[in-house]
GUROTOR-717215 format. One record per residue (C-alpha): x, y, z; residue number from 0. Coordinates in Angstrom, 1 decimal. Example, Ala and Ser with C-alpha at 12.3 -4.5 7.8 and 13.67 -1.06 7.14 Angstrom:
+--------+--------+--------+-----+
|      X |      Y |      Z |   k |
+--------+--------+--------+-----+
|   12.3 |   -4.5 |    7.8 |   0 |
|   13.7 |   -1.1 |    7.1 |   1 |
+--------+--------+--------+-----+
This chain:
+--------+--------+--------+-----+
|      X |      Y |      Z |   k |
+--------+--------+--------+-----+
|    0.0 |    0.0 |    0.0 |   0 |
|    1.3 |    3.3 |   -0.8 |   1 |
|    1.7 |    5.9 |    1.9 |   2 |
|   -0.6 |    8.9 |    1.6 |   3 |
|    0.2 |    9.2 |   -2.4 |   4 |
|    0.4 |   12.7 |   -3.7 |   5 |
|    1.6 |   13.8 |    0.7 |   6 |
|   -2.4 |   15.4 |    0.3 |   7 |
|   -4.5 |   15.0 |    3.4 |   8 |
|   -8.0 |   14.5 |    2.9 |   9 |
|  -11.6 |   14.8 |    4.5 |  10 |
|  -14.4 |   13.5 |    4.2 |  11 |
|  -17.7 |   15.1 |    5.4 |  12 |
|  -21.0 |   12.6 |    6.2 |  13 |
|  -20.3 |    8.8 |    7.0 |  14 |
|  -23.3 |    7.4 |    5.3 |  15 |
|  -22.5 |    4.8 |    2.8 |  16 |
|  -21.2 |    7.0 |    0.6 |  17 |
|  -19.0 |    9.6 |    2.3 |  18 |
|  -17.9 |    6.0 |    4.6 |  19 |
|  -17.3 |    4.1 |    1.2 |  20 |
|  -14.6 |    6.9 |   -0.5 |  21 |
|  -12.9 |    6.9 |    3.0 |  22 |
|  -12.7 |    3.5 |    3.5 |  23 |
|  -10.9 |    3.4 |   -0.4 |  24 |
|   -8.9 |    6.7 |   -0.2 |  25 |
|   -7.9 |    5.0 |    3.5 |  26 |
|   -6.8 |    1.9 |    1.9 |  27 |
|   -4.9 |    3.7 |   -0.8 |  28 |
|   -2.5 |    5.2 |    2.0 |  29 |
|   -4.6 |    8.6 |    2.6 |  30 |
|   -4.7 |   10.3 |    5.2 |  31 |
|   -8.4 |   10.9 |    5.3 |  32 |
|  -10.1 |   12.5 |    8.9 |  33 |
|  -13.8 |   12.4 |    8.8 |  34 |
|  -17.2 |   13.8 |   10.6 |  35 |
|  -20.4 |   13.2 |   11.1 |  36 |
|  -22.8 |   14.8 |   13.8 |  37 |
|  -23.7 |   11.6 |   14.9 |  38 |
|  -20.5 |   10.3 |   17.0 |  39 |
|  -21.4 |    6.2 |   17.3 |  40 |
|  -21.3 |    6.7 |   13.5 |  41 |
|  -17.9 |    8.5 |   13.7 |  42 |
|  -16.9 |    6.0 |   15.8 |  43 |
|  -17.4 |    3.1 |   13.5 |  44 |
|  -16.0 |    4.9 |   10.8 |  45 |
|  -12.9 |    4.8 |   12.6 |  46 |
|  -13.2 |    1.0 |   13.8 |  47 |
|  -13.5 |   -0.1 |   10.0 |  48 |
|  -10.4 |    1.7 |    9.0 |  49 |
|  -12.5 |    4.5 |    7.1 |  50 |
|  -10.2 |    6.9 |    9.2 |  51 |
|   -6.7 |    7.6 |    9.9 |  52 |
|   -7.9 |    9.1 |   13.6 |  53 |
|  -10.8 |   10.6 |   15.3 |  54 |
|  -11.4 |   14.0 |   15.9 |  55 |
|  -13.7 |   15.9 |   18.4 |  56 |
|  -14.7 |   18.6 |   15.8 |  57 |
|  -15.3 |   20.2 |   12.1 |  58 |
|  -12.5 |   22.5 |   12.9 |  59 |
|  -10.3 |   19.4 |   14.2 |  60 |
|  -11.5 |   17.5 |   10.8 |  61 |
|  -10.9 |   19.9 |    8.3 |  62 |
|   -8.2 |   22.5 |    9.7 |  63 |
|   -5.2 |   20.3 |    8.0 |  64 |
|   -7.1 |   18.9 |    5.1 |  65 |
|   -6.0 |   19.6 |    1.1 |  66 |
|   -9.3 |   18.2 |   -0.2 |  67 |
|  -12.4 |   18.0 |    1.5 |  68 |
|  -15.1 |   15.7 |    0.0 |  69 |
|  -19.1 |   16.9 |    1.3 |  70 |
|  -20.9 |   13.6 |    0.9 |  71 |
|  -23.9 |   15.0 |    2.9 |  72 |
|  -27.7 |   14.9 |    1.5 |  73 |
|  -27.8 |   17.6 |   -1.2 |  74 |
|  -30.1 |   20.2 |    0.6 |  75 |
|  -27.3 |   20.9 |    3.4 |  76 |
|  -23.9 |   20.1 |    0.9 |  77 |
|  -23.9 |   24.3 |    0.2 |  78 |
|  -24.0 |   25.2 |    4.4 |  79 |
|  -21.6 |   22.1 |    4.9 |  80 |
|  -19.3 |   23.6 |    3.0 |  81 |
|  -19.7 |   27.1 |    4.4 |  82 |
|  -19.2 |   26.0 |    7.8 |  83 |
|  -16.1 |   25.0 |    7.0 |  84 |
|  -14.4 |   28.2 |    5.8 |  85 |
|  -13.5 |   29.6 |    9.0 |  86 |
|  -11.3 |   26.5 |    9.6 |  87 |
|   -9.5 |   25.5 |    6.6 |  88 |
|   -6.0 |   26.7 |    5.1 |  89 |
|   -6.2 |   28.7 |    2.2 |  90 |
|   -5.8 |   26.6 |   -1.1 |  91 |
|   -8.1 |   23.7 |    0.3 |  92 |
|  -10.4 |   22.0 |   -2.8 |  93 |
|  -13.7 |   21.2 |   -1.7 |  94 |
|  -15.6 |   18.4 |   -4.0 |  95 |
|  -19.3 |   17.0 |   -3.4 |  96 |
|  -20.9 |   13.5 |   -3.9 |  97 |
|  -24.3 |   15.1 |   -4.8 |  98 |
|  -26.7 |   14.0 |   -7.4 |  99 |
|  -27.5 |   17.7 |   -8.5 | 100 |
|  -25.1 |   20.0 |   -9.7 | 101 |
|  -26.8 |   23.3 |  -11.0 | 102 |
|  -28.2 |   24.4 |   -8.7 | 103 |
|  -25.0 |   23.4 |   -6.2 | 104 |
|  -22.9 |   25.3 |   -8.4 | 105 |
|  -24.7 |   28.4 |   -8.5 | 106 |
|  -25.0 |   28.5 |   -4.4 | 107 |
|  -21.3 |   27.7 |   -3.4 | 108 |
|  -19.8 |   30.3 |   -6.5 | 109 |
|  -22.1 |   32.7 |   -5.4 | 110 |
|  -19.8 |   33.6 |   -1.9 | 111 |
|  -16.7 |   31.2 |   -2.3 | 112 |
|  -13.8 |   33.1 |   -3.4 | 113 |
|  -10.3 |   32.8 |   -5.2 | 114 |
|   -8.4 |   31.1 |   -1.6 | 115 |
|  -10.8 |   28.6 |   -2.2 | 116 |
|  -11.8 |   26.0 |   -4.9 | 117 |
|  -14.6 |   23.5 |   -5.4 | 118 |
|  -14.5 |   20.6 |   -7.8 | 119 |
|  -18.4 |   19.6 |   -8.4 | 120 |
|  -18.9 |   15.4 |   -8.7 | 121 |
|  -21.2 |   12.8 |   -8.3 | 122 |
|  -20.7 |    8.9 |   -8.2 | 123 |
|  -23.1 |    6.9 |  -10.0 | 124 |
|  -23.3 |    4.2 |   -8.3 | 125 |
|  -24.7 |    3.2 |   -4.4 | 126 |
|  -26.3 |    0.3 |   -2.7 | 127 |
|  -29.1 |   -1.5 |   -0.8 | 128 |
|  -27.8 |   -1.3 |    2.0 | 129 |
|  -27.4 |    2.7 |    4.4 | 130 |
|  -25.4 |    4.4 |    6.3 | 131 |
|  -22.1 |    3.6 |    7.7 | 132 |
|  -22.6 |   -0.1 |    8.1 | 133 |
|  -23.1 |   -0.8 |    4.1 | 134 |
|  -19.4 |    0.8 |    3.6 | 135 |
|  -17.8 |   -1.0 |    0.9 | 136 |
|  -13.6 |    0.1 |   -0.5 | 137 |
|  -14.8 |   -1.2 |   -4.2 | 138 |
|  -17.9 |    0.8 |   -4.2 | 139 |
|  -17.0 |    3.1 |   -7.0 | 140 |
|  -14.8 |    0.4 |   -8.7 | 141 |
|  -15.8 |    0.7 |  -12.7 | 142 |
|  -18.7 |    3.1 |  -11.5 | 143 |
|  -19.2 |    6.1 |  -13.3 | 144 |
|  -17.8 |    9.1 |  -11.6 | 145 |
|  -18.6 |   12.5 |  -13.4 | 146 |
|  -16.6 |   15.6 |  -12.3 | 147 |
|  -17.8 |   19.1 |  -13.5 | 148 |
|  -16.0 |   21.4 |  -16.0 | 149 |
|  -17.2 |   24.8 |  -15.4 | 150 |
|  -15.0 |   28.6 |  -16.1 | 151 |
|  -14.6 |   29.1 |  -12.3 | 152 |
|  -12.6 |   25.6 |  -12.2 | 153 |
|   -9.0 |   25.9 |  -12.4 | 154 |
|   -7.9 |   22.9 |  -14.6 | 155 |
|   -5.1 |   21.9 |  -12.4 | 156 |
|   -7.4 |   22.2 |   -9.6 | 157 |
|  -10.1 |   19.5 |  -11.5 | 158 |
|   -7.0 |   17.5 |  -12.3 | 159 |
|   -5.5 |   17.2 |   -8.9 | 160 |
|   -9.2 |   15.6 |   -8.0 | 161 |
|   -9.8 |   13.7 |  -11.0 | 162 |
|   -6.2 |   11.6 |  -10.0 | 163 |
|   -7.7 |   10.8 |   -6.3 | 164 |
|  -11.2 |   10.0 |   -8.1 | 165 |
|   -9.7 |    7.2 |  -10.5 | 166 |
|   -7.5 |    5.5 |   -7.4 | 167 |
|  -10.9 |    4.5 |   -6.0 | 168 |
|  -11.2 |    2.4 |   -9.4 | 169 |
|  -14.1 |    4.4 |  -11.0 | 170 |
|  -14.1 |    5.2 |  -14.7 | 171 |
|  -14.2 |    9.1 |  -14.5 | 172 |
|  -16.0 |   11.1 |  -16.9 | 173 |
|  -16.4 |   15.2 |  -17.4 | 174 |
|  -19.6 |   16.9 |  -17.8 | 175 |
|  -20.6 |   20.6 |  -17.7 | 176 |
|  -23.2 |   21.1 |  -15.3 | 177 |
|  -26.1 |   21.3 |  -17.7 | 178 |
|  -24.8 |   17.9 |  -19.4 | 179 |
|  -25.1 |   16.2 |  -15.8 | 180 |
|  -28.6 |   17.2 |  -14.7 | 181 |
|  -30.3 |   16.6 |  -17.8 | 182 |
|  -28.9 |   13.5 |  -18.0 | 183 |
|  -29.7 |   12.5 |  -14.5 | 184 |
|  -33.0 |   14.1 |  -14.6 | 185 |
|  -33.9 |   11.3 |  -17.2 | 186 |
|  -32.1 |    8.0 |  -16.3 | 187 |
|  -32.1 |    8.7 |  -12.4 | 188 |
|  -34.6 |   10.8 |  -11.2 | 189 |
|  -37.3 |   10.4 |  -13.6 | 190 |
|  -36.9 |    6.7 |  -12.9 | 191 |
|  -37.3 |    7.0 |   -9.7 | 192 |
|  -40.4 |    9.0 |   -9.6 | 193 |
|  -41.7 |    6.1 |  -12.2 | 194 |
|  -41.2 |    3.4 |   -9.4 | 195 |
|  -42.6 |    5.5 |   -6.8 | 196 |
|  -45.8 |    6.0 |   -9.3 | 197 |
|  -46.1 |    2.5 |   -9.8 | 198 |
|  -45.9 |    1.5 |   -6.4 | 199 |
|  -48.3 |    3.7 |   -5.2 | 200 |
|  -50.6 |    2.8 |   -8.6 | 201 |
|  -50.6 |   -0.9 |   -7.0 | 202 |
|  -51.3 |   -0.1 |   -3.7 | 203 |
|  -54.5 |    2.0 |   -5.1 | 204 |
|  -55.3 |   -1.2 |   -7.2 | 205 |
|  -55.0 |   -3.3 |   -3.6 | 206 |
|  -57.7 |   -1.3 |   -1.7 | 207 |
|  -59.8 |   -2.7 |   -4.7 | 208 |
|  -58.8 |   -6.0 |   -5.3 | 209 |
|  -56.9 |   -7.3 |   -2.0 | 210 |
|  -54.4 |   -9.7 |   -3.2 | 211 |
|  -53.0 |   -7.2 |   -5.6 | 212 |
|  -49.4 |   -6.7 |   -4.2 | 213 |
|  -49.3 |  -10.4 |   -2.8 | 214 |
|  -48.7 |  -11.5 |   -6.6 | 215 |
|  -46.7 |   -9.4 |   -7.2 | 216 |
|  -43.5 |  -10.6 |   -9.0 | 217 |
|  -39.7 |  -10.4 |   -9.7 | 218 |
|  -40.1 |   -8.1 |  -12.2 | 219 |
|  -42.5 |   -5.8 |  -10.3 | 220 |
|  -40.2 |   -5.7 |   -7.4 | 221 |
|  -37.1 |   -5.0 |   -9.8 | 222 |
|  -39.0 |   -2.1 |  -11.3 | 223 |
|  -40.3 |   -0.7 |   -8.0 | 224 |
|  -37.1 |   -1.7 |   -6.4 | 225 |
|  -35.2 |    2.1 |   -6.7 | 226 |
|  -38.7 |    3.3 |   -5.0 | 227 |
|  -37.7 |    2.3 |   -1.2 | 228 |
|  -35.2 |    5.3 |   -1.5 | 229 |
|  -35.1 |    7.6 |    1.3 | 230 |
|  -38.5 |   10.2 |    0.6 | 231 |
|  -36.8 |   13.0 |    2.6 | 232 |
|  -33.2 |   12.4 |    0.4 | 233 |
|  -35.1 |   12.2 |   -3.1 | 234 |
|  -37.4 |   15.5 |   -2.3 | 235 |
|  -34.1 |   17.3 |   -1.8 | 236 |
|  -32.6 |   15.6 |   -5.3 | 237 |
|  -35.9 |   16.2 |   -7.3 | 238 |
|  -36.6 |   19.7 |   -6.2 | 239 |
|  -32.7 |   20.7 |   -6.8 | 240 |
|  -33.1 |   19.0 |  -10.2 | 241 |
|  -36.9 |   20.1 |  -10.6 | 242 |
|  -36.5 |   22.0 |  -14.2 | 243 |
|  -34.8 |   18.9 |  -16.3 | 244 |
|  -37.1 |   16.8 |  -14.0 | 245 |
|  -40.3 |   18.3 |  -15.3 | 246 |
|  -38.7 |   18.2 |  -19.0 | 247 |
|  -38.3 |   14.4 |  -18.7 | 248 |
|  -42.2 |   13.9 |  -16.9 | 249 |
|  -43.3 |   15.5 |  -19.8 | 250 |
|  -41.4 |   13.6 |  -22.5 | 251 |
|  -42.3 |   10.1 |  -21.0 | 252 |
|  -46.2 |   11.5 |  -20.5 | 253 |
|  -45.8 |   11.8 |  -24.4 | 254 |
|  -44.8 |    8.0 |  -24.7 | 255 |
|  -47.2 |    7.4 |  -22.0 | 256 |
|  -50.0 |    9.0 |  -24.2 | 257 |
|  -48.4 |    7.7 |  -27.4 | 258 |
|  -49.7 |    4.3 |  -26.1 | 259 |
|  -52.6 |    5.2 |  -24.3 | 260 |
|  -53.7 |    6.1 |  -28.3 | 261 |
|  -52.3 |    2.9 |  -29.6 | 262 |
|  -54.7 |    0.5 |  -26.8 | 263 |
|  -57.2 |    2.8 |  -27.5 | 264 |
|  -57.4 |    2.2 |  -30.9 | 265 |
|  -56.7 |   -1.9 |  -30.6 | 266 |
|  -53.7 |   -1.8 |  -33.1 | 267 |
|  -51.6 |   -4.7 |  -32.3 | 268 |
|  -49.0 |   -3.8 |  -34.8 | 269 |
|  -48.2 |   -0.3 |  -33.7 | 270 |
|  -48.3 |   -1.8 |  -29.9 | 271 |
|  -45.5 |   -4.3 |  -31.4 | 272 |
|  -43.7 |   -1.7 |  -33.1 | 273 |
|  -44.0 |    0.6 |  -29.7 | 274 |
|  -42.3 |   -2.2 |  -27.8 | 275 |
|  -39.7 |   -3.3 |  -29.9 | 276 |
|  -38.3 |    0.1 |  -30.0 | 277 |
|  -38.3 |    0.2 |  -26.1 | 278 |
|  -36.0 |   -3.2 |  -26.5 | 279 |
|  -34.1 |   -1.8 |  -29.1 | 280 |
|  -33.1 |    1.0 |  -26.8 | 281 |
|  -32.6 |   -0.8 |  -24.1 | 282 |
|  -30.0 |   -3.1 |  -25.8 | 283 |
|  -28.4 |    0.4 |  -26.8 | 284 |
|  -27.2 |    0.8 |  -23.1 | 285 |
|  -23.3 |    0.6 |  -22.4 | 286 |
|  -23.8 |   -2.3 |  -20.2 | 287 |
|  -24.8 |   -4.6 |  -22.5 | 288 |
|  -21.0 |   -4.8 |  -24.2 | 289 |
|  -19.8 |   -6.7 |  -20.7 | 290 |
|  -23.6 |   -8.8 |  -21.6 | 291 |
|  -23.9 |   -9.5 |  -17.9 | 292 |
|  -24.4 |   -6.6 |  -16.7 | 293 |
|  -28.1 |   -6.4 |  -18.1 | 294 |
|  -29.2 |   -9.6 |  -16.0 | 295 |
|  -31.3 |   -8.2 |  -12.9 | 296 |
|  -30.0 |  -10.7 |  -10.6 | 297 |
|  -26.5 |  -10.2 |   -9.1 | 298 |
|  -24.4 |   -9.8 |   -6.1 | 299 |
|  -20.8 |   -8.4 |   -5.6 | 300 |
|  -18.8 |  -10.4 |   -3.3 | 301 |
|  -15.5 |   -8.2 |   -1.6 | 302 |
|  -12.4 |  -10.9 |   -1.8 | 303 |
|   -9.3 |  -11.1 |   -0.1 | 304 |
|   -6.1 |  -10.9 |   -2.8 | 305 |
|   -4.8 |  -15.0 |   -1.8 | 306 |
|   -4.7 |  -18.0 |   -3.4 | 307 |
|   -8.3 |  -19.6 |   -3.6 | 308 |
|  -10.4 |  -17.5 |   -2.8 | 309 |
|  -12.2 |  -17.3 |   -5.9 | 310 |
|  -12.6 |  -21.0 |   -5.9 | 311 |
|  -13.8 |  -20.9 |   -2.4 | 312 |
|  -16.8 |  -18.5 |   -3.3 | 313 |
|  -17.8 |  -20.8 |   -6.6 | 314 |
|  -17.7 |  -24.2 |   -4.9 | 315 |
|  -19.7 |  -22.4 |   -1.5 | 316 |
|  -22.3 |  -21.8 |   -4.0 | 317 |
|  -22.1 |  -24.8 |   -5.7 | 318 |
|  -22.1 |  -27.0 |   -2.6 | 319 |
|  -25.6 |  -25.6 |   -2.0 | 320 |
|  -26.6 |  -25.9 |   -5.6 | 321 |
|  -27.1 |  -22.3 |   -7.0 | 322 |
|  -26.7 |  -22.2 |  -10.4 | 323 |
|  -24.0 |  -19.0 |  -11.5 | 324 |
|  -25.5 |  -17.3 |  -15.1 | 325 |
|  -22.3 |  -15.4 |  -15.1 | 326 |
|  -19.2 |  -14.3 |  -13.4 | 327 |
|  -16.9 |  -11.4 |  -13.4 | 328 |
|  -14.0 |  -10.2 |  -11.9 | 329 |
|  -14.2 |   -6.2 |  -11.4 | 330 |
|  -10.8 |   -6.0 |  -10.1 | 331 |
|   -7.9 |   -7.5 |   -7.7 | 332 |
|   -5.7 |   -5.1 |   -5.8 | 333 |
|   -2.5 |   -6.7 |   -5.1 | 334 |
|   -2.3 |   -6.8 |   -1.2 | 335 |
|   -5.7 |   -5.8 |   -0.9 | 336 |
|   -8.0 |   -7.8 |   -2.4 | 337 |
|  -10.8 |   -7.0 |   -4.9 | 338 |
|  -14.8 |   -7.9 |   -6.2 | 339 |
|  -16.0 |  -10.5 |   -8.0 | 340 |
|  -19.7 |  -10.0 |   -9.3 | 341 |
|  -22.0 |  -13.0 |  -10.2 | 342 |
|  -25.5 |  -12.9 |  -12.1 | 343 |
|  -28.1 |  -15.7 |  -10.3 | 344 |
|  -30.9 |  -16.9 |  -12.5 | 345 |
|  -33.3 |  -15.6 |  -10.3 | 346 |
|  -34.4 |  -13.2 |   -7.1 | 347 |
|  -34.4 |  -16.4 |   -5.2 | 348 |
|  -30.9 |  -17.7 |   -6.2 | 349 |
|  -29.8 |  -14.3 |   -5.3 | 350 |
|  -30.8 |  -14.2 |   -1.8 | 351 |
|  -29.8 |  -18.0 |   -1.4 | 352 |
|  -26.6 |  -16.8 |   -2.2 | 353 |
|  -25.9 |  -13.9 |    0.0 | 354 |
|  -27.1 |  -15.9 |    2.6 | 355 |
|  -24.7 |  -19.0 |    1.9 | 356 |
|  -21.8 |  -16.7 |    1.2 | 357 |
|  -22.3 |  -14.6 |    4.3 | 358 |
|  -22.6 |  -17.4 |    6.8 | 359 |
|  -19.2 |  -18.4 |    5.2 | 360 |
|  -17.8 |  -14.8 |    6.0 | 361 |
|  -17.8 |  -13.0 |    3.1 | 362 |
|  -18.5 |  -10.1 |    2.6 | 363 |
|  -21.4 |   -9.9 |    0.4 | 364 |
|  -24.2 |   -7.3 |   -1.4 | 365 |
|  -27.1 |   -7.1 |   -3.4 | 366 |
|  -26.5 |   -5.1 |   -6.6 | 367 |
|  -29.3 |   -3.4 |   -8.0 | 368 |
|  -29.8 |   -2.0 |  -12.0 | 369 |
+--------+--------+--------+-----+
């Protein structure tokens, strides 16, 4: 492991799984990376993972020898989190955020930060379904998507010296302006989002009818509705922040939506054909399908130690019990560290069968959701 690479201290703000997850990577990459969170049991578990280098009693304490400071707080308090921090850092510090909203982020922190200070916009795309501190994972953000902002009132260097710490965690990094990130996030985020939450509550109306409704409810209902059990005080603060690309992509799928209403209405079974292969045809447009497993709905990602076997020992675990593996990839192996291997079940069932068997054998083990 390389000791604290680049000699830049770092900080990371909110120990939910996020904020928890880049310290426990940046940690394991030889950072020194200090860490708060108001609630100190959290900060305290932080520390007995190995998130954190030490413990502090304060945000002064956390920040005041920090080179980068990384705000993964809910988005409605990332702007005052980094505010609070100005009467305590060095002059030069970069601040960077995890939050799903840029815009409007942007237009609040450059409206009072001045030149002793920079901020480097970004947002992981990826998470879990598991919270908080105790769903930390080191290989979270391997071969996620990690977008940094380009903006005029970023110094290049500046969004440099970030992107480098960004890719050590493994993720594949990618620049967008601000614009670029919420309309794209608006649509294949937040609008999906709001979608599940609509259908959920569309089924539940249905079940006050017709009781029985949600009991027959299937695997592909709950992997549609799955993204829906989201935090409702999180996702107001993402949707409202995001609200104009938001409404632009309600409006665009209420145009599909009535697009078929018409096509029902009018008992045209060709057009209803036509309507759904061009949904498939998009759907096998999506990036993911060049590794072909990815688009399976059924996987885990199991974190492995970096020794002799270990791979083997997952496989015949599962096989012992009989699970059938669709697929199986390595993400990545860290000498000295370990890595992730990911593995596609044939069905929800196999999935949880798995996590189960794998997890009484130790390992560490998670759903992955698409």
């Amino acid at each position: 492991m390389k000791q604290n690479p680049l000699g830049l201290k770092i900080a990371v703000l909110g120990m939910g799984l996020m904020g928890g997850s880049l310290a426990l990577s940046l940690s394991r990459n030889g950072f020194i990376v200090t860490g708060w969170d108001q609630n100190e049991e959290i900060r305290h578990k932080a520390f007995a993972i190995g998130a954190l280098s030490c413990l502090t009693t304060s945000l002064e304490a956390t920040v005041a020898q920090a080179d980068l400071i990384f705000i993964a707080t809910p988005v409605t308090v990332i702007t005052e989190c980094l505010r609070d921090c100005l009467p305590f850092v060095k002059k030069g510090v970069i601040f960077s955020d995890l939050g799903s909203i840029k815009g409007e982020i942007i237009e609040q922190v450059f409206s009072f930060l001045n030149d002793d200070y920079h901020f480097v916009p970004g947002h992981p795309m990826t998470g879990s379904e598991q919270s908080g501190i105790g769903g930390a994972d080191p290989f979270l953000f391997q071969n996620a998507t990690y977008v940094l902002i380009e903006d005029p009132g970023i110094e290049k260097e500046v969004l440099e010296t970030v992107a480098q710490i960004v890719k050590m965690t493994g993720a594949e990094l990618i620049k967008l302006t601000a614009a670029q990130h919420d309309r794209i996030v608006g649509m294949v985020s937040h609008l999906p989002h709001l979608l599940a939450a609509v259908l959920a509550k569309t089924a539940g109306e249905s079940e006050k009818n017709y009781s029985g409704t949600l009991g027959l409810a299937a695997g592909g209902f709950r992997d549609t509705t799955r993204v829906a059990l989201g935090s409702p005080e999180l996702w107001q603060g993402i949707i409202f922040g995001n609200r104009s690309e938001v409404w632009k992509a309600i409006k665009l799928f209420q145009k599909e939506l009535d697009e078929l209403l018409n096509i029902i209405a009018n008992e045209n079974p060709g057009e209803l054909r036509d309507f759904l292969a061009k949904g498939r045809e998009v759907r096998e447009q999506i990036p993911a399908k060049n590794k072909g497993f990815l688009t399976l709905l059924y996987e885990i990602v199991v974190t492995i130690e970096d020794r002799p076997g270990t791979i083997n020992a997952v496989l015949q675990h599962l096989s012992l019990a009989g699970i059938n593996i669709k697929d199986i990839e390595i993400l990545r192996i860290r000498e000295g560290d370990g890595g992730t291997l990911r593995l596609a079940l044939e069905n929800y069932e196999g999935m949880i069968e798995a996590v189960q068997v794998l997890e009484s054998a130790s390992f560490k083990v998670r759903k992955r959701l698409i």
